[in-house]
N, C-alpha and C positions, 0 to 999 in steps of 0.2 A: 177267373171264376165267373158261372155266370150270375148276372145281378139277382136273381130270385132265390140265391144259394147265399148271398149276403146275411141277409137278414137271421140265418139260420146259425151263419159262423159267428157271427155278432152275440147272439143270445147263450153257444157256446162259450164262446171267448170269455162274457160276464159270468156263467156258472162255474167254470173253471177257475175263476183269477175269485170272486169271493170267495169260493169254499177254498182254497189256497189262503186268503190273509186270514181268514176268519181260521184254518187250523193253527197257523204260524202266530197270528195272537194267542190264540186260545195255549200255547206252548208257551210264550213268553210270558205271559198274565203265571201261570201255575205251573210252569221246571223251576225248579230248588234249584237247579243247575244254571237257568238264566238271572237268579235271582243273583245266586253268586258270581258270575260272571258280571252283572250290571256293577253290583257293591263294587266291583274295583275301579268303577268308572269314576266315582268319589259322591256322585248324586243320590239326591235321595231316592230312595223307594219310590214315595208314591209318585215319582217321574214313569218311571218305568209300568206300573199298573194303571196311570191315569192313560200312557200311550197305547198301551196293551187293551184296556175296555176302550177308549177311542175308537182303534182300528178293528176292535170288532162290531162294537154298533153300526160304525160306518160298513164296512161288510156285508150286514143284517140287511140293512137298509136298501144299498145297492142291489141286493141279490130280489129284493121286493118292486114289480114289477110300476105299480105307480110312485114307487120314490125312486128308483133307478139314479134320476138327476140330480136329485140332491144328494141323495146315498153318495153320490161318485165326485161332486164336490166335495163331501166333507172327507171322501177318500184322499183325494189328490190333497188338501189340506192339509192332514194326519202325514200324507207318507212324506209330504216338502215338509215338516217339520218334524219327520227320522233322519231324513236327507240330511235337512243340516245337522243337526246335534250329532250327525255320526259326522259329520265335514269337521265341524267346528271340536270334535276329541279327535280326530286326525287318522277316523276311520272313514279310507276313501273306497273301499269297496262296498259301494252304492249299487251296482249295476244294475242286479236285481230291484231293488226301489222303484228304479226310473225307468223299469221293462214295466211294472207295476204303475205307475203314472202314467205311462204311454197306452198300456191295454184299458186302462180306465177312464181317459181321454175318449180314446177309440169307442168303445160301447157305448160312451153320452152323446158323442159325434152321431152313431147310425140313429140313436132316440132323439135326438133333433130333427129328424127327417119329417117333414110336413106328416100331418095326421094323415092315416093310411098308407102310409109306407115306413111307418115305424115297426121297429123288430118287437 
């Protein structure tokens, strides 16, 4: 790819992956369906809506062009602790998560880039 086409697949990369968590929250905060699904995990509720408004603030944030950086720490934060709490009840299909840590890595990685050649 050439390098001036970077910057461009990068600013993709972050509108696609927030509007993704922010739908997939916005689905687990309000399905009746994930709600009963969680109940049998044996935890409370407001586990499940406190992680659910988490990952979507952080979401919001990322997808907002001078929080980006933080947005995307508190991203990576939220999703390493879905990671575990699915690791730790012995749900090991994560994979998704950690495509989601990696692309959110990745778009903080290009907005590191010395001022002026930030995406």
């Amino acid at each position: 790819m050439k390098p001036d086409r970077l910057p461009m697949a990068l600013r993709i990369l972050q509108w696609v992956l927030g509007l993704v968590i922010l739908a997939e929250s916005a689905r687990f905060v309000f399905s009746p369906g994930s709600a009963q699904v969680f109940a049998r995990t044996g935890l409370p509720d407001f586990i499940r809506v406190t992680l659910a408004w988490a990952e979507i603030a952080a979401a919001i944030l990322f997808l907002v062009p001078r929080a980006t950086l933080p947005g995307g720490w508190f991203l990576v934060v939220v999703l390493g602790g879905a990671i575990v709490l699915h690791l730790l009840h012995g749900w090991y299909d994560v994979g998704a998560l950690v495509v989601y840590v990696a692309a959110t890595w990745a778009v903080m990685a290009g907005n590191s880039v010395p001022t002026g050649k930030r995406i």
